[in-house]
C-alpha positions as CSV (number, residue, x, y, z in Angstrom):
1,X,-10.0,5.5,6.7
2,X,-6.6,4.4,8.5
3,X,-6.4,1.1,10.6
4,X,-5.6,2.3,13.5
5,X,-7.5,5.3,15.6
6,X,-5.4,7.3,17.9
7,X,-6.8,7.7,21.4
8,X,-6.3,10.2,24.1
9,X,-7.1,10.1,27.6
10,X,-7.2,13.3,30.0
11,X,-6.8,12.8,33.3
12,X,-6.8,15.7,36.2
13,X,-4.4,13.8,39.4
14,X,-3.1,15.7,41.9
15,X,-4.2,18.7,40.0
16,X,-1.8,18.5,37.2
17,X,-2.1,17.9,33.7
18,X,-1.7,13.7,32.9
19,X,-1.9,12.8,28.7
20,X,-2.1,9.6,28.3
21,X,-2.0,8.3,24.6
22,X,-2.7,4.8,23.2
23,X,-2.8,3.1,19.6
24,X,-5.7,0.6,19.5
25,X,-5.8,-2.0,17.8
26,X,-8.3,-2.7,15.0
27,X,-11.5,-4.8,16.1
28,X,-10.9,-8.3,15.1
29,X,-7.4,-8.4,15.5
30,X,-6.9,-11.4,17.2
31,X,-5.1,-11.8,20.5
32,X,-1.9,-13.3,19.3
33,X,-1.6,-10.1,17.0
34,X,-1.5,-7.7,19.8
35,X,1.9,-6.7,21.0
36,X,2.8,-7.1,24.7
37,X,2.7,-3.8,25.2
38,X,-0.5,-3.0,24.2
39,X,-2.1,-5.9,26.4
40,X,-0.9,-4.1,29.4
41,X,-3.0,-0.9,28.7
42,X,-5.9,-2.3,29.7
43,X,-7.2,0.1,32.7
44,X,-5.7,2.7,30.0
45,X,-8.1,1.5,27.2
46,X,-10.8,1.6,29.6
47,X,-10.5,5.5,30.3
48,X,-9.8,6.8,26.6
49,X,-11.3,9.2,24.8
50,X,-11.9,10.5,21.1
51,X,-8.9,12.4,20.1
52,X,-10.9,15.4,18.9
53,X,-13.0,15.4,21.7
54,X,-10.3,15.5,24.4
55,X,-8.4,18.4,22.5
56,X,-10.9,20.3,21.4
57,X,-12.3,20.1,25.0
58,X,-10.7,18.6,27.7
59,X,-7.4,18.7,27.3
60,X,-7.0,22.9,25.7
61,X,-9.7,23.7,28.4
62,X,-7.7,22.5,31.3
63,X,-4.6,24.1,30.0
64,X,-6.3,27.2,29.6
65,X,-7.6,26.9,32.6
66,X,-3.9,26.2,34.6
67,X,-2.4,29.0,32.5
68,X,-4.9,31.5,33.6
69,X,-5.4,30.6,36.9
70,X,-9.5,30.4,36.9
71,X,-11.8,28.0,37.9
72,X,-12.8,26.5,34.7
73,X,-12.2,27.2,30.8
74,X,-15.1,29.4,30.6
75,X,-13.6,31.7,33.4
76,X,-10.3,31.7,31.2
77,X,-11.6,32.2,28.3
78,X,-13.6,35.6,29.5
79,X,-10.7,37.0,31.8
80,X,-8.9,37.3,28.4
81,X,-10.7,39.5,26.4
82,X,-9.9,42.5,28.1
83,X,-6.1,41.7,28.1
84,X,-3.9,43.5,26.1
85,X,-2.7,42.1,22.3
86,X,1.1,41.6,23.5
87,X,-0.9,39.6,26.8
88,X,-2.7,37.8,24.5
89,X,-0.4,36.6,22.3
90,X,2.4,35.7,25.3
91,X,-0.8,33.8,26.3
92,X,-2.0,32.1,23.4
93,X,2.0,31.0,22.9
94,X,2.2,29.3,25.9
95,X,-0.9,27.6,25.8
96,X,0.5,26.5,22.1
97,X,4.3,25.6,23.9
98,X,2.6,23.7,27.0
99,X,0.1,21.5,24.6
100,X,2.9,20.8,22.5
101,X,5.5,19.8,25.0
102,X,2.8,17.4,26.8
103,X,2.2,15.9,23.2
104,X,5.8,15.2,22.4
105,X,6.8,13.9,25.8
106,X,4.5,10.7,25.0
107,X,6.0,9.6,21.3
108,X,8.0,7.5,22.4
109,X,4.9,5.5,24.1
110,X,2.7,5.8,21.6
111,X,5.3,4.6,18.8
112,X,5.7,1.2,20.8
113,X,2.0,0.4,19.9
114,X,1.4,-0.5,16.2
115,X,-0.8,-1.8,13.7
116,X,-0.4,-5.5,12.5
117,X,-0.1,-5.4,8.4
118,X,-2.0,-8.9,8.3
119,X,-5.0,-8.1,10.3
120,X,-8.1,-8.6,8.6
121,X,-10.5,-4.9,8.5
122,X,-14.4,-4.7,9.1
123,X,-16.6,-2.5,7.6
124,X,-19.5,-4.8,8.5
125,X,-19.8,-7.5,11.2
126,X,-19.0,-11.1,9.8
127,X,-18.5,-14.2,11.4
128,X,-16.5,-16.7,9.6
129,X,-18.3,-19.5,11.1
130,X,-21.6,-18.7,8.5
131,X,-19.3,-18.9,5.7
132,X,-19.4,-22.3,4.1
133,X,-18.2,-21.1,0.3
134,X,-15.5,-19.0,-0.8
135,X,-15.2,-17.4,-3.8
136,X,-12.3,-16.0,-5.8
137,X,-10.8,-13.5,-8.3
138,X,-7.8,-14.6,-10.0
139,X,-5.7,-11.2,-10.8
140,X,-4.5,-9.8,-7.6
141,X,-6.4,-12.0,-5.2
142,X,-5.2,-15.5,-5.9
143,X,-1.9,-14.3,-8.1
144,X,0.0,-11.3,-7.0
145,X,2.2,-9.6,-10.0
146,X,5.9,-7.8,-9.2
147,X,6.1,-4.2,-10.6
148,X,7.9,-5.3,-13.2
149,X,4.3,-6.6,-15.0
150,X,3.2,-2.6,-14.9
151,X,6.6,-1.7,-16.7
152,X,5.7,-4.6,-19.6
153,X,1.9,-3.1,-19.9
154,X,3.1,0.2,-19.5
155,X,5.8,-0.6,-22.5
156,X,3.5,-2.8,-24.8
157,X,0.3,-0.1,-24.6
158,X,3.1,3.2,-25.3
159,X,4.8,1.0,-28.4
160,X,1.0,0.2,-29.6
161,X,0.6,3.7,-29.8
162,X,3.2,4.7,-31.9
163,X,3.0,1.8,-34.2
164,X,-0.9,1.4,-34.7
165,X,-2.3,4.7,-33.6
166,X,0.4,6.7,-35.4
167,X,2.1,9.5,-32.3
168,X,4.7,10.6,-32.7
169,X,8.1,8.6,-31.9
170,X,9.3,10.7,-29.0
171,X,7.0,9.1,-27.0
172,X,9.3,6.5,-26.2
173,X,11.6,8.1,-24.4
174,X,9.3,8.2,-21.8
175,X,9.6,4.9,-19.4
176,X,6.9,3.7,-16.5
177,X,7.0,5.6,-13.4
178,X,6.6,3.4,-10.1
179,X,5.8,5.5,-7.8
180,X,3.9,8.2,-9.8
181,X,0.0,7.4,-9.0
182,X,-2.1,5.5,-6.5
183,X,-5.3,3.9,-7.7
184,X,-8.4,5.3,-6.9
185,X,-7.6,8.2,-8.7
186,X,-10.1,10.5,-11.0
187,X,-9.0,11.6,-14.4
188,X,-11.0,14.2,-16.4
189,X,-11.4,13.1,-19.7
190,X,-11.9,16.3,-21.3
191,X,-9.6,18.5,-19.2
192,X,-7.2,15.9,-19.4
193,X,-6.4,16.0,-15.8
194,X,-5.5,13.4,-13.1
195,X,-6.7,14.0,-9.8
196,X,-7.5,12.9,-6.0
197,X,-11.2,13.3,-4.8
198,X,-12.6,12.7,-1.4
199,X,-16.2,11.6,-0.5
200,X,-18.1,14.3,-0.7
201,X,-17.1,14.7,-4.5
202,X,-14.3,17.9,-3.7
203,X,-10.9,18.0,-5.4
204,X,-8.0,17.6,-3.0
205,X,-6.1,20.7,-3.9
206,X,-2.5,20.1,-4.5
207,X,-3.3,17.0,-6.1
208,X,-4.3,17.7,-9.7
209,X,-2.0,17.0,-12.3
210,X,-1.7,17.5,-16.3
211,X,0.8,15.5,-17.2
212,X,3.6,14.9,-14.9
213,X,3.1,18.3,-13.1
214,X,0.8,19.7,-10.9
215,X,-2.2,22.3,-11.9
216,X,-1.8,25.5,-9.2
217,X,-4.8,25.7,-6.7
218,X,-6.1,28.5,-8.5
219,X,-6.5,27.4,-12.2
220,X,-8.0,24.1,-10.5
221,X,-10.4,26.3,-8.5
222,X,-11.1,28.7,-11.5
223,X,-12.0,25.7,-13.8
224,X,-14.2,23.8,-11.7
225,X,-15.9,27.2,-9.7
226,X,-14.5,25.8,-6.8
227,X,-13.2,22.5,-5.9
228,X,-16.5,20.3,-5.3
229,X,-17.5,18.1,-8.3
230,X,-21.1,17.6,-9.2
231,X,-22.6,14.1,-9.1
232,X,-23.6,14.4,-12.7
233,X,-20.0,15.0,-13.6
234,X,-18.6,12.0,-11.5
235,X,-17.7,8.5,-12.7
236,X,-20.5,6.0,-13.3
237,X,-21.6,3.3,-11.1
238,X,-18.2,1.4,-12.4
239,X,-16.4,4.0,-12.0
240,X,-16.1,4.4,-16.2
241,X,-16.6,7.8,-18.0
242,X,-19.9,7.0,-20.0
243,X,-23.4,8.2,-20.4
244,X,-21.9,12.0,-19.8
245,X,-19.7,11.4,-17.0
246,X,-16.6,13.4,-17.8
247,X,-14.7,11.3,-14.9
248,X,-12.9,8.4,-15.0
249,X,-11.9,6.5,-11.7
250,X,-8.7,3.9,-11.5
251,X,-9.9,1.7,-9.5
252,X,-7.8,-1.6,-10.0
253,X,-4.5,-2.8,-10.0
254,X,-3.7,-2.5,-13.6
255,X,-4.8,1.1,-14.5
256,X,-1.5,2.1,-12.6
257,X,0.3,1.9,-16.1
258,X,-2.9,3.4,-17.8
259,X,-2.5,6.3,-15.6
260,X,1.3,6.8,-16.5
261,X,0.7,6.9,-20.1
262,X,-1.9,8.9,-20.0
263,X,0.2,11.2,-17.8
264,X,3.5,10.9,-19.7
265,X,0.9,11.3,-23.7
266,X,0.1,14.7,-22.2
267,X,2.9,16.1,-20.9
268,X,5.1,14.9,-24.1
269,X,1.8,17.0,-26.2
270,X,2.7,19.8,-23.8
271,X,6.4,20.2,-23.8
272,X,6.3,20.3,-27.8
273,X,3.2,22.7,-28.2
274,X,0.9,20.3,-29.9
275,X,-2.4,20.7,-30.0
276,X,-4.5,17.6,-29.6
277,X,-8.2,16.7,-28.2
278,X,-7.7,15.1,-25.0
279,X,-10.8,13.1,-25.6
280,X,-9.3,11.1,-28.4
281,X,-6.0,10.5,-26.4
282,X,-7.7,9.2,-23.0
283,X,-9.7,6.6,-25.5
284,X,-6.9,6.1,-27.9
285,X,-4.8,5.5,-24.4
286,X,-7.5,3.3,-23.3
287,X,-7.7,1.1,-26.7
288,X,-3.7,0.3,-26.4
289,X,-3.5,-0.8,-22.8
290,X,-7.0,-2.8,-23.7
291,X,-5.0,-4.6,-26.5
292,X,-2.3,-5.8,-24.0
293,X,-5.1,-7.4,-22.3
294,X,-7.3,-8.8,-25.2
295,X,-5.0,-9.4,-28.1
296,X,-2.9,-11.9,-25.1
297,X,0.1,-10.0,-25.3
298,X,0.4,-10.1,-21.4
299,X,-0.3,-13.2,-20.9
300,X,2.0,-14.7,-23.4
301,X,5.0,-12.6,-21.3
302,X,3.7,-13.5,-17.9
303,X,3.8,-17.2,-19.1
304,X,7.2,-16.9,-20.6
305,X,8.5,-16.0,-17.0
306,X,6.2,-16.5,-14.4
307,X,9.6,-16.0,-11.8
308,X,9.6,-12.6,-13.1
309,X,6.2,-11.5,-12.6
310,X,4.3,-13.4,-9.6
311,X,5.3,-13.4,-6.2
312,X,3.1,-14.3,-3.1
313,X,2.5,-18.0,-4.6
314,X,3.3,-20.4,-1.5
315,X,0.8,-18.0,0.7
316,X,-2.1,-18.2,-1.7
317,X,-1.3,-22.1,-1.6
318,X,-1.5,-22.0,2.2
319,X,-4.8,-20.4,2.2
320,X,-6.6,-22.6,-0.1
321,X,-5.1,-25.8,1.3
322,X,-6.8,-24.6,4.7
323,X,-10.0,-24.2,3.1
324,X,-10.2,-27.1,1.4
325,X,-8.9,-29.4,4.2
326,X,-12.0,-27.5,6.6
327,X,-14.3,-29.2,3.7
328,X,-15.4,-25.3,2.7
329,X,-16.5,-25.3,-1.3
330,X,-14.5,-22.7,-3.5
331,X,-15.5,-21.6,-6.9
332,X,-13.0,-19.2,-8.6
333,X,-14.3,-16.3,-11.3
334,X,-12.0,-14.4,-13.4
335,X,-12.1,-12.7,-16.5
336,X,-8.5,-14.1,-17.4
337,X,-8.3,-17.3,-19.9
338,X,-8.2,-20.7,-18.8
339,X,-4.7,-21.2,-20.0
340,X,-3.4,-17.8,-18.5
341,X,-5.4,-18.9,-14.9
342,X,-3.7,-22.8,-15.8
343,X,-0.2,-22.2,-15.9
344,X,-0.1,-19.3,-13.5
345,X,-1.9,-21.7,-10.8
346,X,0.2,-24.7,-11.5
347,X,3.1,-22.4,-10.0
348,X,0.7,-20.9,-7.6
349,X,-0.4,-24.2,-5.9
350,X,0.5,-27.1,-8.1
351,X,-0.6,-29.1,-11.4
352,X,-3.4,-30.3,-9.0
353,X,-5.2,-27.0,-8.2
354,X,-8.3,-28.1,-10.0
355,X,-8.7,-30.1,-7.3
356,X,-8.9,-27.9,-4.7
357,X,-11.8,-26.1,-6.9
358,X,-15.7,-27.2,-6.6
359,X,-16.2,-24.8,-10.0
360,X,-14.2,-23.0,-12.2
361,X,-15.4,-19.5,-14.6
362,X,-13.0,-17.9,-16.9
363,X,-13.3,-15.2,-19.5
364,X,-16.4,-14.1,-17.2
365,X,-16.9,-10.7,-18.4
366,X,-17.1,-9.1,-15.0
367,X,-19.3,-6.7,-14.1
368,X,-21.2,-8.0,-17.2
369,X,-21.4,-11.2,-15.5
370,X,-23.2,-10.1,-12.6
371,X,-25.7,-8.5,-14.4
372,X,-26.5,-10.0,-18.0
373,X,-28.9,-12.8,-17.9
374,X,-28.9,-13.3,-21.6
375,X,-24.5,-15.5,-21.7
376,X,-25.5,-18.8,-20.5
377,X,-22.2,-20.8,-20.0
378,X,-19.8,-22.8,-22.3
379,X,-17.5,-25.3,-21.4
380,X,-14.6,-25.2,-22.8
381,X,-11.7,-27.9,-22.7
382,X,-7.8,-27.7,-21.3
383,X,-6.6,-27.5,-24.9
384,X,-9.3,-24.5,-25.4
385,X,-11.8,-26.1,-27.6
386,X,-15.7,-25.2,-26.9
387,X,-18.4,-27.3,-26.6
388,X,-21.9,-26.2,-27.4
389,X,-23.9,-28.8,-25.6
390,X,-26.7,-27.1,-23.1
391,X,-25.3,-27.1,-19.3
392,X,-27.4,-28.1,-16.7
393,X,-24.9,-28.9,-14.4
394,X,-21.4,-26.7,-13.1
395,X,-19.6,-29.8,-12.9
396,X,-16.0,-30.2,-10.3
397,X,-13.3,-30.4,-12.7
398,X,-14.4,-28.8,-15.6
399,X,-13.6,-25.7,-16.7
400,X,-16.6,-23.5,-18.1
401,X,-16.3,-20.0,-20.1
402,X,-18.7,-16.7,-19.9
403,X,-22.6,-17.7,-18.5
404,X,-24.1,-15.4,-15.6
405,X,-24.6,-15.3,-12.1
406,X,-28.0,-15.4,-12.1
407,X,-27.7,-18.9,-14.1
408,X,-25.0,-19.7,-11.7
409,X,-27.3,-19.0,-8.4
410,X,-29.3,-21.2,-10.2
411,X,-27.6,-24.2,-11.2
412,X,-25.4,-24.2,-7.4
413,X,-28.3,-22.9,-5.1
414,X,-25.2,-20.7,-3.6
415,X,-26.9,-18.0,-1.8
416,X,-26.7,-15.0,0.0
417,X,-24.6,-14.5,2.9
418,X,-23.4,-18.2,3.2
419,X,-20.8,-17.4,0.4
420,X,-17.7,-14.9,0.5
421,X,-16.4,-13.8,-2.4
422,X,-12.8,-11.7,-3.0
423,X,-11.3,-9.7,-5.0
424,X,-9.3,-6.5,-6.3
425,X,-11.8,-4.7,-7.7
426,X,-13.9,-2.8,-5.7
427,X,-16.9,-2.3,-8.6
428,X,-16.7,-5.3,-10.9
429,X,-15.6,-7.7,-8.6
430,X,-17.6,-6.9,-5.3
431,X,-20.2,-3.6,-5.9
432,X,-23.3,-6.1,-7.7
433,X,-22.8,-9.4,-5.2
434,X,-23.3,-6.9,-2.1
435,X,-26.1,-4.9,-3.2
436,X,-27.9,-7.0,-5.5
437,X,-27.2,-10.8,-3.8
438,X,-26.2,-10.2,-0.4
439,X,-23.2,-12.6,-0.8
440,X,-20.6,-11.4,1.8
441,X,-17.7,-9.8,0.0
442,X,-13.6,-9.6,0.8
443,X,-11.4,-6.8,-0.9
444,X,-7.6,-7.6,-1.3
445,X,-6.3,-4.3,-0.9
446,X,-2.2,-5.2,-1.6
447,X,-1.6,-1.2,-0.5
448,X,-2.3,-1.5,2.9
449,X,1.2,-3.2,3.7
450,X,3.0,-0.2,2.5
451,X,0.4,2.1,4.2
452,X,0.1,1.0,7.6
453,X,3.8,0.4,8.0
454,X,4.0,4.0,7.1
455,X,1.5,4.8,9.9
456,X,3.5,2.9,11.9
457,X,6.4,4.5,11.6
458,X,7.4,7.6,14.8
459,X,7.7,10.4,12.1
460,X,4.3,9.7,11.3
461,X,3.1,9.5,14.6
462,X,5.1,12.5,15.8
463,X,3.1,14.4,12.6
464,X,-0.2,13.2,13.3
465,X,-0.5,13.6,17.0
466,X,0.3,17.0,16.8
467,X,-1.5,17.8,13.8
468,X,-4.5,16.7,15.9
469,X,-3.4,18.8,18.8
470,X,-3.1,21.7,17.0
471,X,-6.2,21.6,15.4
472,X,-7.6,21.5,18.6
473,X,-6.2,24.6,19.4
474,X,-7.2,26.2,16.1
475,X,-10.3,25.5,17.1
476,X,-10.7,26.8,20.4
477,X,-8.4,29.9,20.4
478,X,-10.5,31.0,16.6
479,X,-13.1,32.6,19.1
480,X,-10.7,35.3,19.8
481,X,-11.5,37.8,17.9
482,X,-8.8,41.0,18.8
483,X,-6.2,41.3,16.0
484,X,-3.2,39.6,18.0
485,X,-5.1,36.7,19.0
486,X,-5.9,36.1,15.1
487,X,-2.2,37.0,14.1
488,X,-1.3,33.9,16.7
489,X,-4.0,31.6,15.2
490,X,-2.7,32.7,11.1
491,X,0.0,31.4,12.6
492,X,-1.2,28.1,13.7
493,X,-3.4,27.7,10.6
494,X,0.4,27.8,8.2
495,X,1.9,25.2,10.5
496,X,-1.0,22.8,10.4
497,X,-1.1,23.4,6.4
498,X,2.3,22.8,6.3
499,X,2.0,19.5,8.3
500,X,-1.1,18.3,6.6
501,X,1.2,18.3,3.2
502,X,4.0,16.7,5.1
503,X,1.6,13.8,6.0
504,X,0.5,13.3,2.7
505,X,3.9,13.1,0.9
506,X,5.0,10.5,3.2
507,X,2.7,8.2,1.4
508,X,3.1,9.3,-1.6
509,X,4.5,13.2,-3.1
510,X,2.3,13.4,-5.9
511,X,-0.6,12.5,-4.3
512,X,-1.4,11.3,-0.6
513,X,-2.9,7.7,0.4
514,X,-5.0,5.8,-0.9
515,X,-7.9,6.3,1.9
516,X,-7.3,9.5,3.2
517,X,-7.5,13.9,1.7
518,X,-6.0,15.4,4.8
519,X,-8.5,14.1,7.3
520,X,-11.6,13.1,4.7
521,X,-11.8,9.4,3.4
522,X,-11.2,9.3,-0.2
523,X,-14.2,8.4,-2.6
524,X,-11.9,4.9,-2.8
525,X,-12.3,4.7,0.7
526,X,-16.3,5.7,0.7
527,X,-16.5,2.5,-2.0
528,X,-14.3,0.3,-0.2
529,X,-15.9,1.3,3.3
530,X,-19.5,0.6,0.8
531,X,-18.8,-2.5,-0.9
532,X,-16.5,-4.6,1.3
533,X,-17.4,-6.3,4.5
534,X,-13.9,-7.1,5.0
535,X,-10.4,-6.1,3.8
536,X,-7.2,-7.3,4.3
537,X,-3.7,-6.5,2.5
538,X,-3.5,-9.9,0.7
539,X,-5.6,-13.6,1.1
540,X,-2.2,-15.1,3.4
541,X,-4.1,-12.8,6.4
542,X,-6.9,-15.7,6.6
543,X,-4.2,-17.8,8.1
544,X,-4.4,-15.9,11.3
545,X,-7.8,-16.0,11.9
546,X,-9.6,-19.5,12.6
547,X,-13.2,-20.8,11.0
548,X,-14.9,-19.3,14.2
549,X,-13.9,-16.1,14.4
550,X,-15.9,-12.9,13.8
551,X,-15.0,-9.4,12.6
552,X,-16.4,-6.7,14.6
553,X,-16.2,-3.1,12.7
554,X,-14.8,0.1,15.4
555,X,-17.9,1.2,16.6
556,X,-16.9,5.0,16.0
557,X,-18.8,7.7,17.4
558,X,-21.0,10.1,14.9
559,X,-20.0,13.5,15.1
560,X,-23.2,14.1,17.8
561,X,-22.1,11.0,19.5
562,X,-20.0,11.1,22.8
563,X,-16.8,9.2,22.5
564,X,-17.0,7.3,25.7
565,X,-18.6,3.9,24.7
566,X,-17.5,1.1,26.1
567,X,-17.5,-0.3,22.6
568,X,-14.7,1.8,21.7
569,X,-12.3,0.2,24.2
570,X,-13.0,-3.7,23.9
571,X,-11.0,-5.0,20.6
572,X,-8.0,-6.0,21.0
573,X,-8.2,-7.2,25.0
């Protein structure tokens, strides 16, 4: 699921070949976004196509057809059978070198049309104008952490288990790897494996690992019979390994150093030939980064030098300023403590951030809080003492612990789509409000920075517009049956496999993006795509957008759907 769709219009002028290539933008980008460039493109907008459908079609048709010198693809397709194999393959190759030099001749145009990092994605249509309460997460939505906080967690959770869970003392040789793993990741608790999988439930091959190095394509297919893996077998709802789910999925922000461990436990076990149950390590791994968290280990550091460890603080002030100065209500839900959520706002936004808040829940217990009737809430004061007096009022300026959100619907009369809520976490933050309570829901998704500049970038654009070309080829020329056309097309396949491994190291070696397996969305992206109405790469993208505006999702075409909609062409102009 990438921001940004690349178009191709075919045009036939004066009988030759014309390519014309565009980048639109993302619906709901507003004006002021859009480069200067692609403003001009309007007639060009007007006339584009669906990638696949122009190259699978138009565009290898019409070559064919010019190469061959008959009426129409069909014609060229049938005056070739008879040929000879050395004909055909002289053939097939210049069909391949003409596509090829038509595609690369328009980089250079296409590169000058790019993806804004701080536009705002739809999954569903949302007009900002119905929104009258905004809700928050604290942890990566309101407070953004430097790498360095995964290094401490990472650190903490691999000295708690040498100390308290007795392995062995080698371990800490082994230091936090930045740019090991992506979230969204599966790990197989019994195999003791770390894996990409896309949303149809199959393994993206290349992408397994046991320990810090990858399983070969054919243990991985020999130990799951293939590569697909069955719903039973998958993560839960929350994406937690229970109730005889072997998987695990990463989902949030903080399982990066959970993942690392893990990784580095294993391949430490490996390289010395010890046997152990993998089992006991992913829940022993699991207990020690859980202590970090709990036993206030992190937040004690994170308090001790909040310079160190958040960043994004005047944006996030920005943001809530605007809200509260447009008279919008804002409640703020976070599992954190009050004084971890205290001092880290107070450098956020100020010693008067309660102010900007109509109610404030910490230590919710999220997802638990969206779903357990029986916590009713506790207030509790600044210095941390509880109360045990019966609330029948969420009071502004008070801070209150646990409760429900059943008790909270209740008590605030907050309702259904009127309210936006954001955060991190794609299950326990957003997953319950969208299914069960039709509140409208915002991920903070802080890859998409990294990923669309990436996207942006001419090497990938040089990559993925010919990858796309040459599967259109693939596709056409595989009807040729005669053993030189299918040498030429082996051919073809190699280069395109090549290519599609190319584009996924670019984001990341080990293993790929975060939203996309070669071409499929990632199950992260299927939840995301699920769960979120909007995403956006960090809160501070709210500030380009004003109280009116709606989000309108790409209206892209099903696979039986043509691919010249007007819809297709209007965002952006």
């Amino acid at each position: 699921m990438t921001p940004l769709s690349l178009y191709l219009c075919s045009l036939l002028k004066k009988n030759k070949l014309l390519i014309c290539y565009n980048y639109l933008h993302t619906h709901g980008t507003p004006l002021h976004l859009v480069d200067r460039a692609a403003r001009k493109t309007r007639l060009a907008r007007l006339l584009d196509m669906n990638f696949r459908a122009v190259f699978r079609g138009r565009v290898t048709g019409k070559v064919l057809a010019q190469q061959s010198g008959a009426k129409n693809y069909r014609e060229a397709t049938m005056c070739t059978s008879s040929a000879s194999g050395q004909d055909m393959t002289n053939w097939l190759w210049s069909i391949y070198n003409e596509t090829k030099k038509q595609t690369e001749a328009l980089i250079p145009v296409i590169s000058k049309n790019s993806v804004n990092p701080n536009t705002i994605f739809a999954n569903n249509e949302m007009s900002l104008h119905d929104i009258e309460i905004y809700g928050f997460d604290y942890d990566y939505t309101l407070a953004f952490y430097s790498r360095h906080l995964h290094t401490l967690i990472f650190n903490i959770a691999r000295d708690i288990l040498i100390q308290e869970h007795r392995y062995p003392e080698g371990l800490r040789e082994y230091e936090y790897i930045p740019n090991f793993v992506v979230r969204g990741l599966h790990y197989d608790v019994q195999k003791a494996l770390l894996m990409k999988i896309d949303a149809f439930h199959y393994i993206q091959l290349g992408t397994v690992y046991r320990g810090l190095h990858p399983v070969p394509d054919k243990e991985v297919i020999a130990m799951y019979d293939g590569c697909h893996v069955p719903l039973e077998n998958m993560s839960d709802f929350y994406g937690k390994s229970s109730h005889g789910h072997t998987m695990k999925q990463f989902m949030d922000i903080f399982s990066l150093p959970e993942m690392n461990l893990l990784c580095c436990v294993n391949d430490y076990f490996m390289k010395h030939n010890i046997d152990y149950e993998p089992v006991h390590l992913y829940k022993d791994v699991k207990a020690a980064i859980g202590d970090v968290h709990v036993k206030g280990i992190m937040y004690r550091a994170v308090e001790a030098d909040m310079e160190n460890y958040i960043s994004y603080g005047e944006q996030t002030h920005a943001v809530l300023k605007k809200l509260y100065e447009d008279g919008k209500k804002m409640f703020l839900i976070t599992n954190s403590p009050f004084d971890f959520v205290d001092r880290g706002m107070n450098y956020i936004v100020g010693k008067d951030w309660r102010d900007l808040f109509d109610i404030v829940i910490v230590q919710a217990d999220k997802p638990g809080f969206f779903n357990d009737r029986r916590k009713p809430f506790r207030r509790v004061t600044d210095k941390g003492v509880l109360h045990w007096d019966r609330i029948h009022k969420l009071e502004k300026g008070k801070i209150y612990k646990q409760g429900n959100l059943y008790e909270f619907l209740r008590l605030t009369g907050w309702r259904g789509s009127k309210v936006l809520y954001f955060g991190d976490h794609i299950y326990s933050d957003l997953a319950d409000l969208t299914l069960k309570h039709g509140w409208r829901t915002g991920a903070i998704i802080p890859e998409l920075r990294k990923e669309i500049k990436i996207m942006n970038t001419e090497q990938y654009v040089h990559l993925m517009t010919w990858l796309q070309g040459l599967t259109g080829l693939i596709e056409h020329m595989q009807v040729h049956r005669d053993p030189a056309s299918q040498s030429v097309v082996q051919e073809w396949i190699k280069e395109r496999e090549a290519m599609r491994s190319q584009t996924k190291d670019i984001f990341n070696s080990q293993f790929g993006s975060l939203f996309r397996t070669y071409h499929n969305p990632t199950y992260f992206s299927r939840r995301l795509s699920r769960f979120a109405d909007i995403y956006m790469a960090s809160l501070s993208c709210l500030l380009n957008y004003d109280f009116q505006h709606t989000f309108f999702p790409r209206r892209t075409p099903l696979q039986h759907e043509s691919p010249f909609w007007p819809e297709q062409t209007t965002g952006g102009l």
